[in-house]
C-alpha positions as CSV (number, residue, x, y, z in Angstrom):
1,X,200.8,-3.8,-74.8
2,X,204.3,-3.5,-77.0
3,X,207.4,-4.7,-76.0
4,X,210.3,-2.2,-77.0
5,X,214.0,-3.5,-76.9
6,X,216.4,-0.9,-75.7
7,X,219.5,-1.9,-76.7
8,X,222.7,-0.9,-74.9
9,X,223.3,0.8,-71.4
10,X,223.1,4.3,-72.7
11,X,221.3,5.8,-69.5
12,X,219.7,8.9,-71.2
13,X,217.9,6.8,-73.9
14,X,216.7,4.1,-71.1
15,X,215.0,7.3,-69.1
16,X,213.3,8.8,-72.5
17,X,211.7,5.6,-72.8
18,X,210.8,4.9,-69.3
19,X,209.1,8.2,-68.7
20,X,206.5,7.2,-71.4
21,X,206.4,3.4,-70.2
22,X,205.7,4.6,-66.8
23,X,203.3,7.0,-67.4
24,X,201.3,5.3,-69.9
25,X,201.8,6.5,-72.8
26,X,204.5,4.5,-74.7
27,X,205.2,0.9,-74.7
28,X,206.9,-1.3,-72.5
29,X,210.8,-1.4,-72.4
30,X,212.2,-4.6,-73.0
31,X,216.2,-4.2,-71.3
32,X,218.9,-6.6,-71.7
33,X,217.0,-9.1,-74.2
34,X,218.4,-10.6,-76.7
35,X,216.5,-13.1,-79.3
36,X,212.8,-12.8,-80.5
37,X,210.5,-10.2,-78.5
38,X,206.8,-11.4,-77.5
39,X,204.5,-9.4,-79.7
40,X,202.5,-8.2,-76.4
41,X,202.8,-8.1,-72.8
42,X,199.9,-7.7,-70.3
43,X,198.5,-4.4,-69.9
44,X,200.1,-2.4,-67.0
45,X,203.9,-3.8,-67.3
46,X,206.7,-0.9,-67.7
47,X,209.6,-3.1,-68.0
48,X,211.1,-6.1,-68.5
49,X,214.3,-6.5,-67.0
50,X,216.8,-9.8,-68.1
51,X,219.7,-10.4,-66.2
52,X,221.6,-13.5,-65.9
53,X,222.7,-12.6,-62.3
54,X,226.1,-14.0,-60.3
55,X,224.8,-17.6,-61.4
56,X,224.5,-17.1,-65.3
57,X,221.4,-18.5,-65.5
58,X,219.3,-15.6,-67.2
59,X,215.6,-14.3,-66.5
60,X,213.6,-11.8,-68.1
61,X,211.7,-10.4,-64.9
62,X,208.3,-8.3,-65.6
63,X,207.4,-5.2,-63.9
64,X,204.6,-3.3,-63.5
65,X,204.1,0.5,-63.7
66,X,202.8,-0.4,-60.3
67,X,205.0,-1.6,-58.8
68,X,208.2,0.2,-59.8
69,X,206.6,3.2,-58.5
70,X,205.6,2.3,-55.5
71,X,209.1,1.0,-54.6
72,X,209.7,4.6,-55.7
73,X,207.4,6.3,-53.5
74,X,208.3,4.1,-50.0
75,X,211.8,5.2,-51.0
76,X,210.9,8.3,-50.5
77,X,208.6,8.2,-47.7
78,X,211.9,6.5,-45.3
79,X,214.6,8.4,-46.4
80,X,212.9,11.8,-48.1
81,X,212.6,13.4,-51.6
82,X,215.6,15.2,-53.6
83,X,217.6,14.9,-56.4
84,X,219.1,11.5,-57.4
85,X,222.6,10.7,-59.1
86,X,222.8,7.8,-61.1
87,X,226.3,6.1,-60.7
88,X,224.8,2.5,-61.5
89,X,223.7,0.8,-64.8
90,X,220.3,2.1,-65.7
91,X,219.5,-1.3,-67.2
92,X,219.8,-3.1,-64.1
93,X,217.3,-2.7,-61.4
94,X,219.2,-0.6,-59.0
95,X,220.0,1.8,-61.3
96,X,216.6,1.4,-62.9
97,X,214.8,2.6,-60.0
98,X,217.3,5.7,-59.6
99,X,215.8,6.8,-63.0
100,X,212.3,5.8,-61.0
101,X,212.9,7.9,-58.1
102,X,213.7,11.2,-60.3
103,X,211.1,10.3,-62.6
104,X,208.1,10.2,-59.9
105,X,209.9,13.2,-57.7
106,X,209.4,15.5,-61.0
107,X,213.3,16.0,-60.7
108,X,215.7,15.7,-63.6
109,X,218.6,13.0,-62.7
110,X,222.1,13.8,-62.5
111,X,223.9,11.1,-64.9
112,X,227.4,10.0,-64.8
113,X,228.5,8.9,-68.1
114,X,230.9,6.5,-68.9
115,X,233.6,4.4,-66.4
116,X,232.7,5.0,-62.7
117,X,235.8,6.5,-61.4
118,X,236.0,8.6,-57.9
119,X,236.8,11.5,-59.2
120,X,234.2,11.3,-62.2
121,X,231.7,10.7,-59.6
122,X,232.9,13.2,-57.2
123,X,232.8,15.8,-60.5
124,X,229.2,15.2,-60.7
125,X,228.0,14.7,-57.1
126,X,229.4,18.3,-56.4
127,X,227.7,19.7,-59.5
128,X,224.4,18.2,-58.0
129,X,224.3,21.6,-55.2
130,X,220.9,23.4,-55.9
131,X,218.2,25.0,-53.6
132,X,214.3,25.7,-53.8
133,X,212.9,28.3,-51.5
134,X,216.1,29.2,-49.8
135,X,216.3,25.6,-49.0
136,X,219.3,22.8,-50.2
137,X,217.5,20.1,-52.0
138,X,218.8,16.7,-50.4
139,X,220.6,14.6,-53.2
140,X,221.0,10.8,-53.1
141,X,222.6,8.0,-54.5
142,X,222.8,4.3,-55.1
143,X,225.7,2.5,-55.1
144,X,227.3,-1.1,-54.6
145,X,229.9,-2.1,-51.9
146,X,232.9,-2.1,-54.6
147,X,231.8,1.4,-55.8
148,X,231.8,2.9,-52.2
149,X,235.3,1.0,-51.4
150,X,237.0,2.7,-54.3
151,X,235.3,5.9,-53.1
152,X,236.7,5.5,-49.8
153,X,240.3,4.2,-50.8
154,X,240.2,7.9,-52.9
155,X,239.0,10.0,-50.4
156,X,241.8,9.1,-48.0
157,X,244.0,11.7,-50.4
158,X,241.5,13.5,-52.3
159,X,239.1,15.9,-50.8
160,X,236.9,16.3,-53.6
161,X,235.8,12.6,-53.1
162,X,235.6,13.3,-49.4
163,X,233.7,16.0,-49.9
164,X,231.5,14.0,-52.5
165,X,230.7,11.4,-49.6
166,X,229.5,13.7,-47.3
167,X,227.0,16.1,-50.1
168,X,224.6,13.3,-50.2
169,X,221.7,13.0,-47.8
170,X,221.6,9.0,-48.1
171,X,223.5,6.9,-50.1
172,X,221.9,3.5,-50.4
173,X,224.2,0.3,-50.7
174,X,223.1,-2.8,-52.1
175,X,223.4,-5.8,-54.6
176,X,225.6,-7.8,-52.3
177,X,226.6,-7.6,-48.2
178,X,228.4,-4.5,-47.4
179,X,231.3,-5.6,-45.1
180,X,231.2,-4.3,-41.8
181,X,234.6,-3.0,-42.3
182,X,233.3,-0.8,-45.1
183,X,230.5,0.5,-43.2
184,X,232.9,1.4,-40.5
185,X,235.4,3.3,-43.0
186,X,232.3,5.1,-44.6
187,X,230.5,6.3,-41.1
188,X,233.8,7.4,-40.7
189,X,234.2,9.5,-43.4
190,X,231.1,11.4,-42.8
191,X,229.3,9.5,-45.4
192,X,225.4,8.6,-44.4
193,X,225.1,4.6,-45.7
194,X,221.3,2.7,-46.2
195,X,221.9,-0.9,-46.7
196,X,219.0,-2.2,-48.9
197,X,218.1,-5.4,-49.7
198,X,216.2,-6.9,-52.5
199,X,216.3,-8.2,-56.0
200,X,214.7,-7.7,-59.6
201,X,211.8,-9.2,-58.4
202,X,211.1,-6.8,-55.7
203,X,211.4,-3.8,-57.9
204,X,214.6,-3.1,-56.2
205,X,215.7,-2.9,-52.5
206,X,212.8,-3.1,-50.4
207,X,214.5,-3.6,-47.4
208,X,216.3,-0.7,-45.3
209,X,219.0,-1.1,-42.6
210,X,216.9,-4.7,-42.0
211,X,213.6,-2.5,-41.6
212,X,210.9,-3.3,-44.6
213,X,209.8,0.0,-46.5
214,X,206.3,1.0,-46.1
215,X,203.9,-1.5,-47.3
216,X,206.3,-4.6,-48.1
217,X,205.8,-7.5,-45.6
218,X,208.7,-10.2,-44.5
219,X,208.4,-13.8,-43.6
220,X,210.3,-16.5,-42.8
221,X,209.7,-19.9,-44.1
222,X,211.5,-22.8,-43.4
223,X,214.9,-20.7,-43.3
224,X,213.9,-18.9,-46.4
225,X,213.3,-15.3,-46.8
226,X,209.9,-14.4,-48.4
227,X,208.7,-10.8,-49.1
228,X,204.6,-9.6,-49.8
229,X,203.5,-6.0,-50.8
230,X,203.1,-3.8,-53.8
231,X,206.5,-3.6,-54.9
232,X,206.4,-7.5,-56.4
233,X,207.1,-8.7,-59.9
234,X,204.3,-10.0,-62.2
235,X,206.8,-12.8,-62.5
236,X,208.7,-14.2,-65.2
237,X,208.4,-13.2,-69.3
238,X,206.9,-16.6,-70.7
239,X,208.0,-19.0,-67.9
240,X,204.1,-20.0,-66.2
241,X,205.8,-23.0,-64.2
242,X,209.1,-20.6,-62.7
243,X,206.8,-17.7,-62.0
244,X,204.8,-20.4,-59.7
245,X,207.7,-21.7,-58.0
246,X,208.9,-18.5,-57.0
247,X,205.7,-16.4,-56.3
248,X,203.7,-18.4,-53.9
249,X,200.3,-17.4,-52.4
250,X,199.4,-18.5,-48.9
251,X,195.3,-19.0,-48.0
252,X,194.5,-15.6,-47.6
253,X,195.5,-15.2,-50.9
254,X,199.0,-13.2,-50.0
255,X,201.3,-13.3,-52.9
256,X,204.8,-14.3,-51.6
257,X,208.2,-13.6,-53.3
258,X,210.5,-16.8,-51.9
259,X,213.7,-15.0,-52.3
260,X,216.1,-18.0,-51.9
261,X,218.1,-16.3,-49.3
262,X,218.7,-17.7,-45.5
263,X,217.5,-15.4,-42.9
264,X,215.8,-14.4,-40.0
265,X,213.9,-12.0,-37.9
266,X,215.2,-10.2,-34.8
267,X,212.4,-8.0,-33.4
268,X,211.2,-6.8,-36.8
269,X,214.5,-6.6,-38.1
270,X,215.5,-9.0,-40.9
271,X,219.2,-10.3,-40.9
272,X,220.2,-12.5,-44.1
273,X,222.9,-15.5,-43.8
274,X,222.9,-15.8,-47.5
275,X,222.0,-18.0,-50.4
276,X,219.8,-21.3,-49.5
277,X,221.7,-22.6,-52.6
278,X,225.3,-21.6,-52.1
279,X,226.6,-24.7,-50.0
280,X,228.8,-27.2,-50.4
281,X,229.2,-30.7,-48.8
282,X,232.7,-30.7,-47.3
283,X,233.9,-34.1,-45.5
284,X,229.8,-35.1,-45.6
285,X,229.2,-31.5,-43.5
286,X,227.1,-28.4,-45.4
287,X,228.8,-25.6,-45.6
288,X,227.7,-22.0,-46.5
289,X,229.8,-20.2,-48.6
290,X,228.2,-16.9,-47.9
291,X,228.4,-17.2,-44.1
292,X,232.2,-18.2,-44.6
293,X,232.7,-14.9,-46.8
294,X,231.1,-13.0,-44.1
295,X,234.1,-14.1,-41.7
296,X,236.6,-14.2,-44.1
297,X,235.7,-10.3,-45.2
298,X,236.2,-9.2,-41.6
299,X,240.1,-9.9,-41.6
300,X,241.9,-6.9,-42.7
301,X,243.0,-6.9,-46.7
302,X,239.7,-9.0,-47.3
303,X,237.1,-7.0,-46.9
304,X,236.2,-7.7,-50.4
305,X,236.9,-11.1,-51.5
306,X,234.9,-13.5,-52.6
307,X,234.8,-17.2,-51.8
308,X,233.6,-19.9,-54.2
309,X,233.6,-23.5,-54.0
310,X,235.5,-26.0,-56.0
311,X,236.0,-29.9,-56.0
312,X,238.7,-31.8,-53.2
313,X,240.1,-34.6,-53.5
314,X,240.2,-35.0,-49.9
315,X,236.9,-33.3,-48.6
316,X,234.7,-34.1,-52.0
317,X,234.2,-29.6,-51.8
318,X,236.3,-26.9,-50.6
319,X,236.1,-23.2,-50.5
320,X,238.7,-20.8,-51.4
321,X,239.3,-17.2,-51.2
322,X,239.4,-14.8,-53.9
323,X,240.7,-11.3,-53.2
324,X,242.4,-8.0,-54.9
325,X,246.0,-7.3,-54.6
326,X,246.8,-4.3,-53.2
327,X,245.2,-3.8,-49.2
328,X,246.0,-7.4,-49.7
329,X,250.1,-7.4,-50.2
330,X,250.4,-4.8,-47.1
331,X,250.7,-8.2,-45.3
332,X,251.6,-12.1,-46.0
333,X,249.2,-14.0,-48.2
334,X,250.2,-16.8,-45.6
335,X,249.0,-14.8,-42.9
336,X,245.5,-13.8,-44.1
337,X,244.5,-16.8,-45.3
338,X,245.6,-18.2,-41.7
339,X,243.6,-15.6,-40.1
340,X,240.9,-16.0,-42.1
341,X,241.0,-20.1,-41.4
342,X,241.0,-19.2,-38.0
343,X,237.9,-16.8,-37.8
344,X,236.1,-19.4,-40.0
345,X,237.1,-22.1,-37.2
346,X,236.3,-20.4,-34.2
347,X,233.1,-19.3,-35.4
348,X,232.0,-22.5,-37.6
349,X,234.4,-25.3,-37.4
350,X,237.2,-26.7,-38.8
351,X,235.5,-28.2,-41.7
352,X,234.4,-25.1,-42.9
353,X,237.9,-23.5,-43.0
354,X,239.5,-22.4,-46.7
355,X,241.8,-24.0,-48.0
356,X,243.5,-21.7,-50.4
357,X,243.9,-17.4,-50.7
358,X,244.3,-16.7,-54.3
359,X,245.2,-12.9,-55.4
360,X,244.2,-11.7,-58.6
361,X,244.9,-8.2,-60.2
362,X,240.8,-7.5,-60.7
363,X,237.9,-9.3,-59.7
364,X,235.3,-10.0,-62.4
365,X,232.1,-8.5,-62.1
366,X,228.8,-8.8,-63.9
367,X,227.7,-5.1,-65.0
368,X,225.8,-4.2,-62.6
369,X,228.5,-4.3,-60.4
370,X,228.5,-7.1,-58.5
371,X,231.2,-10.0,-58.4
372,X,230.4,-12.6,-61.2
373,X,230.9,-15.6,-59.0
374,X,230.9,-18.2,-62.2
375,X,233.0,-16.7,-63.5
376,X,235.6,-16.6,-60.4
377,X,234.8,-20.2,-59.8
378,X,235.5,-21.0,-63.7
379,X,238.9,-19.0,-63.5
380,X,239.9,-20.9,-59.7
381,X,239.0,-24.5,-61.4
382,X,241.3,-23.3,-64.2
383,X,244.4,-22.9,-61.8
384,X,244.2,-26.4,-60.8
């Protein structure tokens, strides 16, 4: 099967050239490759996704017709069928499967073009009203948690963003841990929230509100999150010995993504602690930097921020916050970031506690919308 580069994020070319990939009868769309295509790929692949995710190290991730749709279809089956807006990059797997979902539902997407903005999106989530049979056809959306922040931060003073919120059936929320705090402010508002979890090589969130979508299967191994079912990746473009190490297949002969996330099951419910990898060794202890960002986001002002790790003199590692002005200057830097140690404290330990709350005018962010921790951590090292 051919390989055909799409180049660029333009969202309307992406879906001409999907619909034919994904039924058949055009070849295989190669997004966010750069450098010399393969010639062929194996018969049955739709796409081939490359991102360099929050760690910059880049992967070109095949996926089949198969399973992309049947990520699709168990989307549908837990939350219900509609019309879908696409407010996410269509050449990253989120968005991606937006263009999926419309694609398989027979339903024309609704596409915002250009910057995200709330009232851009608002402007096209309120053109979305339509009805068959006397009957409102739901609509639906996929965002990430910055997205839906800046949407709630609007709708406090506009109430066509409000409004926005509340059209929408479902909006799912993924690539990165919504804050509680969010979730709180977006119940709230009226607003109907779906955290998803997943990745690229799980076609997409596969995981709703902690319950697996129909046919996907969860495992915990050794700490490690692992996920089964039909919604897998054939693995990785050209890399035999990386596709092994990350698919894995036990002696029934069940493939196994190993996701590299901590987590754990609660009577059928999966709650992740974060990234295996994303620890440092402070003062000889291990410390997770994704389970001190979950404290740190629950103190008011910081229910954003990011928290990286960078070399001490004293400790060997250290972790330091990374947050927006704004929410943030309504109250002492000193103060949150002494909150904040706190919280980490009481619920970790002292070791684990920040040493430094760093404000910066905009957080940077990989396109698909979530933080670009490298590049954070490059920016902290350089203030030192």
């Amino acid at each position: 099967m051919k390989l055909q580069p799409v180049l660029g994020d333009d969202p309307r070319e992406i879906l001409r050239a999907l619909r034919g990939a994904l039924h058949g009868a055009g070849p295989a769309l190669a997004l966010g490759m750069v450098g010399e295509l393969p010639d062929e790929v194996r018969a049955g692949t739709a796409v081939v996704v490359t991102t360099s995710g929050s760690t910059g190290i880049p992967k070109s991730v095949v996926l089949s017709r198969d399973a992309l749709t049947a990520g699709a279809l168990a989307t549908a089956d837990r939350i219900g069928d509609g019309a879908w807006l696409l407010a996410l990059p269509a050449s990253y797997v989120a968005g991606l499967q937006v263009l999926v979902r419309s694609l398989v539902a027979d339903r024309e997407p609704a596409i915002l073009s250009g910057a995200f903005t709330p009232q851009a999106f608002a402007a096209a989530a309120l053109m979305m009203a339509s009805s068959e049979g006397g009957n409102r056809v739901p609509s639906f959306t996929s965002l990430v948690p910055a997205q839906l922040s800046r949407l709630l931060d609007a709708a406090e003073h506009d109430s066509a963003v409000l409004a926005a919120l509340r059209s929408f059936e479902t909006i799912l929320v993924g690539g990165q841990a919504l804050p509680p705090a969010t979730l709180e402010r977006a119940e709230a508002a009226g607003a109907r929230i779906v955290r998803t979890y997943g990745s690229t090589e799980t076609s997409g969130g596969c995981v709703y509100d902690g319950v697996p979508l129909r046919g996907v299967r969860l495992r915990i191994e050794h700490g490690e999150v692992q996920v089964a079912g039909p919604v897998l990746a054939d693995g990785y473009l050209g890399e035999v010995e990386r596709t092994s190490a990350a698919f894995v297949r036990d002696h029934d002969g069940t493939r196994w993504y190993r996701t590299g996330d901590a987590g754990l099951l609660e009577d059928g419910v999966l709650r992740v602690r974060g990234r295996l990898d994303n620890v440092i060794v402070s003062g000889g202890v291990n410390v997770s930097l994704d389970r001190v960002e979950r404290i740190v986001r629950a103190v008011p002002g910081l229910d954003l921020a990011v928290v990286v790790g960078i070399p001490d003199e004293r400790w060997g590692e250290a972790s330091v916050i990374v947050a927006c002005r704004g929410e943030a200057l309504r109250r002492s830097e000193a103060v949150q970031l002494e909150e904040a140690r706190d919280a980490v404290k009481a619920e970790i330990g002292a070791h684990a506690r920040p040493t430094r709350l760093i404000l910066v005018d905009e957080l940077a962010t990989l396109p698909s919308g979530k933080p670009d921790r490298e590049a954070i951590r490059r920016a902290v090292l350089a203030l030192h």
